[in-house]
N, C-alpha and C positions, 0 to 999 in steps of 0.2 A: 393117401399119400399127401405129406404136406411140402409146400412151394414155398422157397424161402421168400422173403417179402421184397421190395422194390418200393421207391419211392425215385419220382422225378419233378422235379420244379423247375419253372423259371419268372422273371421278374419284367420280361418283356425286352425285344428287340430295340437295338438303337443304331444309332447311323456310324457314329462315330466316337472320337474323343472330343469331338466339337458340341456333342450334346451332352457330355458327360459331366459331370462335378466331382474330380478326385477326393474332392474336400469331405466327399462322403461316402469314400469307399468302404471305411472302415462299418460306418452305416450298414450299406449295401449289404456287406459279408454277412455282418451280424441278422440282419433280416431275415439273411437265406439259410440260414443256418436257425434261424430261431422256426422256421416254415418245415425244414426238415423234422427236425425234432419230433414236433409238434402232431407230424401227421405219420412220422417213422412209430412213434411210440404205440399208436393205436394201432398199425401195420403189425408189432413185435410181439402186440399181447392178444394177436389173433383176431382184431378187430377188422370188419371187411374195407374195401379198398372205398369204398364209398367215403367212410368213415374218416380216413386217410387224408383223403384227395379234400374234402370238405374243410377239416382241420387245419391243411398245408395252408389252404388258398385262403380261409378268412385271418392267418395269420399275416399275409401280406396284404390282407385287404384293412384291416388295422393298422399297419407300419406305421402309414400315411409317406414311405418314398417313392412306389412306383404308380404307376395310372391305374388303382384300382383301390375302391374304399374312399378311404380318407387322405387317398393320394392320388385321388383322380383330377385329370387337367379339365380346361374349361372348351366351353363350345364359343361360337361365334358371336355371342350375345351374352357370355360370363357366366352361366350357368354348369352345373354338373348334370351330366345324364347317363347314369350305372344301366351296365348290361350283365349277365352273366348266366352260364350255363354249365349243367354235371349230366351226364350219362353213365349208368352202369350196364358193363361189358357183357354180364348175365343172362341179364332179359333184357337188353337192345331199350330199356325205357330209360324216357330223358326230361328233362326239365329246365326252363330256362325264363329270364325275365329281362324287360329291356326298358328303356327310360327312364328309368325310376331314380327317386332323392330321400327319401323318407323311410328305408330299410337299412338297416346298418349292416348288414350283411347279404349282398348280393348272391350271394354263390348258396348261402343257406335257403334264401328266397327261390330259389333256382331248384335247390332241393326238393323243397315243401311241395312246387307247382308239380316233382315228378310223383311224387307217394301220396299227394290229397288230391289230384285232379286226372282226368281222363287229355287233358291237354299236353300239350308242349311250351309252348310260349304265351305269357303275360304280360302287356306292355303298360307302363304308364300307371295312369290312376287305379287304372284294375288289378294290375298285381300288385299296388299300395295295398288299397282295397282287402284284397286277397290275402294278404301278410298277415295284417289287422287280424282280421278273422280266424287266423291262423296261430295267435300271442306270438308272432314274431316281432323281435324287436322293431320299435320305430326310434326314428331321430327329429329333429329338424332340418331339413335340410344346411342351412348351415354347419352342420355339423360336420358336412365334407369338404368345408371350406378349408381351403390351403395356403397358406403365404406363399409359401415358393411358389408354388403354380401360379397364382393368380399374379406375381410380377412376372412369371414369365409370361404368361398371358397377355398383360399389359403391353407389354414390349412388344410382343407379335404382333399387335392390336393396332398399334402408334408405328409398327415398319410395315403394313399390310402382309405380311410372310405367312403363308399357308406351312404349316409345322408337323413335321412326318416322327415324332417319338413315338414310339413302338413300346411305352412301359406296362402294357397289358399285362397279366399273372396266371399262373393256371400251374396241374397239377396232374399227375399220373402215376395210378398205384398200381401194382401186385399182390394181394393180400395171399393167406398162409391155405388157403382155400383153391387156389389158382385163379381169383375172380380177378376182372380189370374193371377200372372206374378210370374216368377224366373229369376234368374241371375246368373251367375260363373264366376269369373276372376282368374287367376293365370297366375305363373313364370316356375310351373312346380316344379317338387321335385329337389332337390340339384343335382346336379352332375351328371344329366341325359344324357343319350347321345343324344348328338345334330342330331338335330329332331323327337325325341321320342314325341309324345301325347298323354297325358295322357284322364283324364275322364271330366273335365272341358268342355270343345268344344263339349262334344258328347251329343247329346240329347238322354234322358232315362238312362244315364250313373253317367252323376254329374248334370244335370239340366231336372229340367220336368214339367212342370203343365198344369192343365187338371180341368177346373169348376166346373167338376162334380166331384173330388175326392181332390186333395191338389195343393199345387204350394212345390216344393224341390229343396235345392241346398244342393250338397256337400263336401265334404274333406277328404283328406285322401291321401291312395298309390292307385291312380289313375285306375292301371291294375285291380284290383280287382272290382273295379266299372263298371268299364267295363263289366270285367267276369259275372256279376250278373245282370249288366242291371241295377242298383242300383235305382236310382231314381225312374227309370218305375215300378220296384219291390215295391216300394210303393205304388204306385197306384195301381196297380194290385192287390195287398193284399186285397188294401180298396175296390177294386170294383167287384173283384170275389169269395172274400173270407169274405166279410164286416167286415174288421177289422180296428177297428178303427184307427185313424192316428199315436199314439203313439207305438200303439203294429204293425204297420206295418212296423214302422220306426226300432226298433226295430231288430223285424226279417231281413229284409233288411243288418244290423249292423253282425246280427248272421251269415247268409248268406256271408259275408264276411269274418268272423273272421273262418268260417270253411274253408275256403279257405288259411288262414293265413294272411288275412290283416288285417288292422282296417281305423278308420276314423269317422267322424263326420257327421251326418245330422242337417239341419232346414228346417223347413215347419210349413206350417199354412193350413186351409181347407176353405172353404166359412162360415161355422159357425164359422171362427175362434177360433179355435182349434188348439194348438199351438204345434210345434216338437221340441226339444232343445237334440239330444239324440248323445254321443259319446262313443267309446269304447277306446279313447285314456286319457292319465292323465289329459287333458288341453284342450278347445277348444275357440276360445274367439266369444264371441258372444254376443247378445244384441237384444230387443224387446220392442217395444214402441208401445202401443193402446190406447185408450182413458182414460181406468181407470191406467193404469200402466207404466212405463217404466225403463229401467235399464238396467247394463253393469254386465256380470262376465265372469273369465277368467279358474281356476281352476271349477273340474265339481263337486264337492261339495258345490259349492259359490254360496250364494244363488243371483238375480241378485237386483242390487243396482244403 
């Protein structure tokens, strides 16, 4: 029996319109709609969700508009430090990489560590190291250097303001198989200190999926996902508790916000069963399935 496909993205939580730049909305749209595409088209021609979710997410890790790739914001000391992580829903194996400058695609880096290594997580010189070895692409680190970021940087820098943008990216398939994949790419939150990691790289934290319940990625203040196991806490919900994927998604959110964070989820389930759920003013996100597709940014907006 074949399962029609599903694709879910988003381009990371924000607080409000006060962190926003309309000036690049039109930007924004286009980005999420080029991520769609991009990872929908290998979802359409029976490609697995792995596949998908990898293709979604190094499209936005490219843009260079949200906090991931060549859109990642700086740490406390001006520097960029990529995280990122994919799990496929199949066989529960995951992959993930964290500090690193010199891979041009984190989320593929992420990959490589689940299918050539016995490990999970890679940080720093090592999954440099590792890439290398691996002919995955290198850069210079400059190469994620940002103008926009780095004045806003600057600014934060010169007003002492600790900076809660949420533009993490990530990604969640269905593929025509009924398998689930997810994905996480991020910069890290603004002005972190350098080497701080946040929930992106941790599996069960910002990335999880599992066939018998959803595929999830997230966004947000990182720490907090952590604190709660966030992802896994969705599944959990749906599988010891049988709640559905919305009201898991949900609690999960609540689970947090008692803690004092906030942040965003997406997820899909093998019925395709979709998650679009945030507790912050903004999240950008986007869903393309057979009967529908669309982009919205504000979390009253219906998607288009």
């Amino acid at each position: 029996m074949t399962t029609k496909p599903v694709l879910v993205i988003h381009g990371g939580a924000i607080y409000g319109e006060e962190d926003y730049d309309p000036a690049l909305d039109a930007e924004y749209r286009a980005a999420l709609r080029r991520s769609l595409n991009a990872g929908y088209e290998i979802l359409e021609n029976g490609g697995p969700a792995l596949d998908g979710v990898e293709a979604a997410v190094r499209e936005l890790e490219d843009c260079g508009l949200f906090d991931a790739g060549r859109g990642a914001v700086f740490t406390s000391d001006g520097r960029n430090e990529l995280d990122a992580s994919i799990m496929d829903g199949a066989t529960k194996k995951a992959g993930a990489v964290a500090g690193i400058n010199k891979l041009k695609h984190p989320i593929t880096a992420a990959r490589k560590v689940m299918e050539e290594t016995w490990h999970v997580l890679l940080i720093g010189a090592g999954a440099e190291k590792f890439g290398q070895q691996f002919g995955l692409e290198m850069v210079d680190p400059t190469y994620f250097f940002n103008e926009r970021k780095y004045q806003q940087y600057l600014k934060l820098k010169e007003n002492e303001e600790k900076a809660k943008k949420h533009e993490t990216v990530g990604a969640v398939a269905l593929d025509k198989n009924g398998n689930l994949a997810a994905g996480t790419s991020t910069g890290g939150l603004e002005m972190k200190h350098w080497g701080r990691v946040g929930d992106s790289p941790i599996i069960g934290a910002g990335t999880y999926a599992d066939n018998t319940t959803c595929a999830i990625s997230g966004t947000g203040e990182g720490e907090f996902f952590i604190r709660t196991s966030a992802a896994f806490n969705v599944h959990a919900l749906m599988k010891y508790r049988n709640m559905d994927l919305v009201s898991a998604g949900k609690q999960a959110l609540a689970d947090i916000e008692t803690l004092g964070g906030s942040g965003g989820l997406v997820g899909v389930t093998p019925q395709g069963t979709i998650l679009l759920e945030c507790t912050t003013g903004m999240m950008f996100r986007g869903v393309k399935t057979v009967q529908m597709q669309g982009v919205a940014i504000r979390m009253n907006e219906q998607l288009a």
